[in-house]
C-alpha positions, -999 to 999 in steps of 0.1 A, spaced: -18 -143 199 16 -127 190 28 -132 150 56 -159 149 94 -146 139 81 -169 103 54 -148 100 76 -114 108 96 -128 84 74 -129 56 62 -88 59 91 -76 40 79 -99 9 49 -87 10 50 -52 13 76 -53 -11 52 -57 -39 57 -92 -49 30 -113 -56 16 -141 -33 35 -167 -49 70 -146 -53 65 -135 -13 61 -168 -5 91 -181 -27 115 -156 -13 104 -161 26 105 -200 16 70 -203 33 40 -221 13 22 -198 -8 -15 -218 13 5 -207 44 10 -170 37 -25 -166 20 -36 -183 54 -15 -156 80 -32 -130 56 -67 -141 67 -58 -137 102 -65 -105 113 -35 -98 134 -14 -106 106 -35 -84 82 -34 -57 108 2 -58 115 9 -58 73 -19 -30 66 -3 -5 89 31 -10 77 18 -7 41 1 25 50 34 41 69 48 34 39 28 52 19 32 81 42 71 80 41 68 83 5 41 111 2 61 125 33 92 123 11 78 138 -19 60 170 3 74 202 -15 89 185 -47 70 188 -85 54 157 -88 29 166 -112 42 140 -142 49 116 -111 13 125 -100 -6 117 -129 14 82 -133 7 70 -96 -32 79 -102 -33 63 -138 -17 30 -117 -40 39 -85 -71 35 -114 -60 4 -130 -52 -9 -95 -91 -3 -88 -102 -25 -115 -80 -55 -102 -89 -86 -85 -68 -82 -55 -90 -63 -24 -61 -55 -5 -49 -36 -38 -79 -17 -45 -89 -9 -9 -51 8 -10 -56 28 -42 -93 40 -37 -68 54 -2 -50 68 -21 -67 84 -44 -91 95 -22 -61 111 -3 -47 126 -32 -82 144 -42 -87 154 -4 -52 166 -5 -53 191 -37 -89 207 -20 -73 209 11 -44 231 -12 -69 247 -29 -84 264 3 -54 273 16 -43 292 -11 -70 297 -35 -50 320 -60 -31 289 -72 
């Protein structure tokens, strides 16, 4: 069954990084009611892909710039996400830390000498 234009509504808040509460505040939907679209799979499908282009854009974005200070902050925040209570949250950060690593071997075999 297709998402509702309410429930379409509601992505923004909640892949803007607001909690539960302040998503469901700013969309003016119940706080039960979003928790509930986020148990339906569609609506977790829908919101985990856009949270994952996301992510993309940014590490997309960031390709060829110095991020090593930027770097060691998002994976001191990707830890501390890991030891939180929210799945969604540390399902995303193990991602991306897993990324991360994969992403410096990947470097490393390509050019070795650095």
């Amino acid at each position: 069954m297709p998402l509702t234009r309410r429930q379409r509504s509601a992505l923004p808040f909640l892949v803007s990084g607001l909690t539960i509460e302040e998503a469901a505040r700013q969309s003016k939907v119940p706080a039960a009611t979003l928790r509930r679209w986020i148990s339906n799979p569609e609506f977790q499908d829908l919101l985990d892909r856009i949270l994952d282009q996301r992510l993309q854009d940014a590490m997309n974005e960031a390709a060829g710039v110095d991020l090593s200070s930027a770097l060691k902050e998002a994976v001191t925040a990707a830890k501390d996400a890991l030891k939180g209570r929210s799945i969604r949250n540390r399902l995303q950060a193990g991602r991306l830390l897993w990324d991360i690593a994969f992403r410096k071997q990947a470097q490393k075999l390509r050019c070795p000498n650095e």
